[in-house]
N, C-alpha and C positions, 0 to 999 in steps of 0.2 A: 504494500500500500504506500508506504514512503517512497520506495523507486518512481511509483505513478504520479506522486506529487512532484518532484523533481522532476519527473518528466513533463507534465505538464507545464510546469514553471519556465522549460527552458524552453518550449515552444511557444507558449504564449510570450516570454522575453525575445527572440529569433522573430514571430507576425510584428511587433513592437517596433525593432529597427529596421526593418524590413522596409516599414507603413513609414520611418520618418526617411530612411533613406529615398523611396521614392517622392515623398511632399519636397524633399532638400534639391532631389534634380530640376524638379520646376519643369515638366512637362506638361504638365495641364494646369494654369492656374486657376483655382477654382475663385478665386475672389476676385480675379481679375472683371473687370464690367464687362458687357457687351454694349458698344455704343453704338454701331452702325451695325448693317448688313447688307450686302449687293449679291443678286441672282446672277446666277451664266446657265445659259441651256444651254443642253447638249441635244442637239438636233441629227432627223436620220439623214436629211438631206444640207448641205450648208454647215454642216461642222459647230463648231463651239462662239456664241453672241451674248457678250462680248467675246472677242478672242483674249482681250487684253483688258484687264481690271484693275483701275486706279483706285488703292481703299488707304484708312489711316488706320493705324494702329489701335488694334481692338476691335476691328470687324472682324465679322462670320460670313463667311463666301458661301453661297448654297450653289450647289450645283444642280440641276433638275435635269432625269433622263429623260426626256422629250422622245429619243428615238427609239427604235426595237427591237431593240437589243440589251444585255447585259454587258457592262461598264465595267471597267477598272479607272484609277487616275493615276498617273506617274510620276512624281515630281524628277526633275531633268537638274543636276548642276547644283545648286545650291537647294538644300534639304529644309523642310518645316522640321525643327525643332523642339520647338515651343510654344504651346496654344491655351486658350482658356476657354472654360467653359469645358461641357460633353461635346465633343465631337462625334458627329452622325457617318455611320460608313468609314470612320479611319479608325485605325489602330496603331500602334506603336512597334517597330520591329526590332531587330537584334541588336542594330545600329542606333538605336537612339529617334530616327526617324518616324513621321507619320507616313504610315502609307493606304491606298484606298482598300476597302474591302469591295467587293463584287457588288456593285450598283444596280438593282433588278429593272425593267422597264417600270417607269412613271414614277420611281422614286425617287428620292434626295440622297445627297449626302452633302456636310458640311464640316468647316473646318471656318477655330475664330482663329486670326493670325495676330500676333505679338510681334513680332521681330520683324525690322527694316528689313528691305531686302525687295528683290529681282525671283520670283520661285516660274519657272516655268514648267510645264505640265504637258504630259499625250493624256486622248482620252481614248480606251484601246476596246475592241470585241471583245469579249469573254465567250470563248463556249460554254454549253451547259456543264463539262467537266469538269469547270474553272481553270482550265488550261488557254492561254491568249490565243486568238483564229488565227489562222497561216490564211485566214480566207478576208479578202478584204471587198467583195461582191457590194452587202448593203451598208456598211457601215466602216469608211476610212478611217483612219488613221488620227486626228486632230491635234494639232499643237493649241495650246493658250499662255497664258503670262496671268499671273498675279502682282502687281506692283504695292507693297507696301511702304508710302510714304511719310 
């Protein structure tokens, strides 16, 4: 019975800094405000409107699949790091990076941006496998720009 208490002690101390190490990297700031927000479609014909989004710091970019198909988003070059809020459709990868999850047709996904910066983006096919299309028939390829100034 005492090993159990020990044991639990030192897993609940291990969840403990675990919880302040992630709040110290500062990946999602939860107290960060949301002051603005600007949509981009992503369309089946004509690609991504705007292509190029001018926001300040502390917007949320919504993305909206307009077209019909299943979405991924890329960032190109300089990586999101750092966001606030719940981000809708991203997650956080190995790298420290936000990256898209699978975007179904006519839904969102969004991302609030904190850090200055230039993030360029593809917005790519997914097949149903979640493997990216080698088929690029109804739905190209699309470059975009996020400008956070």
């Amino acid at each position: 019975m005492k090993k159990m208490r020990v044991l639990f002690v030192i897993v609940l101390a291990v969840f403990f800094c675990i919880s302040i190490a992630q709040a110290e990297e500062g990946k999602i700031l939860k107290n960060q405000d949301i002051k603005e927000h600007k949509i981009i479609r992503l369309h089946y014909i004509g690609g991504i409107t705007p292509d190029v989004a001018k926001v300040k710091p502390g917007t949320t970019v919504i993305w909206m699949n307009n077209s019909r198909e299943i979405l991924e988003l890329q960032f190109e070059g300089k990586q999101v790091t750092l966001a606030c809020k719940s981000p809708v459709h991203f997650v956080i990868d190995e790298n420290g990076s936000f990256i898209s999850n699978r975007i179904p047709q006519g839904s969102v996904a969004s991302l609030c941006f904190v850090e200055k910066g230039e993030f360029n983006y593809i917005a790519r096919k997914v097949q149903a496998s979640g493997s990216i299309s080698q088929y690029r028939d109804s739905f190209k390829e699309f470059k975009g720009k996020v400008i956070v100034e």
